[in-house]
C-alpha positions as CSV (number, residue, x, y, z in Angstrom):
1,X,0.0,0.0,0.0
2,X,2.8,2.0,0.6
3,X,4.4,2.0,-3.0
4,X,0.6,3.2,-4.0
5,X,0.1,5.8,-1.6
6,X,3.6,7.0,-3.0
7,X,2.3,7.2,-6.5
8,X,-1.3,8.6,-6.1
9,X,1.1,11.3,-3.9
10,X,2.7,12.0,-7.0
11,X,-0.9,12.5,-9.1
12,X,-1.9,14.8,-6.0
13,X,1.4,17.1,-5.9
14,X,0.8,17.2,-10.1
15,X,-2.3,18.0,-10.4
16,X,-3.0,19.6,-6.4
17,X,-5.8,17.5,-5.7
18,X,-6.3,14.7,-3.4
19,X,-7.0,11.3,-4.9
20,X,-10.2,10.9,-3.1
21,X,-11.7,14.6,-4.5
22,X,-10.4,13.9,-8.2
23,X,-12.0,10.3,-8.1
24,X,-15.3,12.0,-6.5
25,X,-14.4,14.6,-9.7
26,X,-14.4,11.9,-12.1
27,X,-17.2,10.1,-10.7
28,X,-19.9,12.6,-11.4
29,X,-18.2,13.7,-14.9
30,X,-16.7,16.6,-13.7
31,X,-13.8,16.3,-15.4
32,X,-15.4,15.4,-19.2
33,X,-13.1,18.5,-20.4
34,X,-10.0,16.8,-19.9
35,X,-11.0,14.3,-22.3
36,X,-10.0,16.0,-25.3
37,X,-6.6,16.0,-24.1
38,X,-4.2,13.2,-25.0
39,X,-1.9,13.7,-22.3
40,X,-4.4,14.7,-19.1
41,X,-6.5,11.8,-20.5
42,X,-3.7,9.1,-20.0
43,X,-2.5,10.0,-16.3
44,X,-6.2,10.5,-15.7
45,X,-6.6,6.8,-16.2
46,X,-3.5,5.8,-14.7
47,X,-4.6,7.8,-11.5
48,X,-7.9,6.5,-11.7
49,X,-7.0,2.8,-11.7
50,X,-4.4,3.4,-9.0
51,X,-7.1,4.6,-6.6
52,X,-9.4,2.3,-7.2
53,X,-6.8,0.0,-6.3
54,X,-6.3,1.3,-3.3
55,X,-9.8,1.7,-2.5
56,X,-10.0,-2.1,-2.8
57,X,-6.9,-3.1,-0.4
58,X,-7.5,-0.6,1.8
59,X,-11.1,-2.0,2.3
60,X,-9.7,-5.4,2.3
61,X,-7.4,-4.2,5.1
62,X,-10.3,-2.4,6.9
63,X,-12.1,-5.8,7.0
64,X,-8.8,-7.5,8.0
65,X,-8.5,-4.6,11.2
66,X,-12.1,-5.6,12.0
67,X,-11.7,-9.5,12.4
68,X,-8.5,-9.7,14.2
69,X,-9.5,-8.8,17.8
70,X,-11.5,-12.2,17.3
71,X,-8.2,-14.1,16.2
72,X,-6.0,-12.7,18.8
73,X,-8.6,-13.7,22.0
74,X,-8.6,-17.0,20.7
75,X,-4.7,-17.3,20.7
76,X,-5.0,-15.7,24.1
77,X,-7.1,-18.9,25.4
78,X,-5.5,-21.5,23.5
79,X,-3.3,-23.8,26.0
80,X,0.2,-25.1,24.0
81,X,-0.5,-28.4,23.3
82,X,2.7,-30.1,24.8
83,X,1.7,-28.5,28.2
């Protein structure tokens, strides 16, 4: 996650947006303009499919967060078995 945090970093300081405003931006068509223009449209992509990625793991991680509390009482009950 780190590596894409680094890139969609790179997009933001580009562009001076935050990922999560320009894919809100694209989302609702705001940004149709841009699609005339070879070289916006490209990175535009490249930035969208970057988030989106992220959005993905960092749900995935979310969900990850959410079930290990369960996972760590049980370790905390289990008796080694050569005791």
């Amino acid at each position: 996650m780190g590596r894409l945090e680094a890139q969609l970093g790179a997009f933001e300081t580009r562009f001076g947006v935050k990922s999560r405003d320009f894919y809100k931006a694209m989302m609702a068509g705001e940004l149709d303009e841009f699609d005339a223009l070879d070289e916006y449209r490209m990175e535009f992509i490249e930035w969208l499919a970057l988030y989106k990625t992220w959005l993905s793991l960092d749900e995935k991680y979310q969900q990850l967060l959410k079930r290990q509390p369960v996972a760590l009482q049980i370790k905390a009950n289990l008796q080694p078995a050569y005791a």
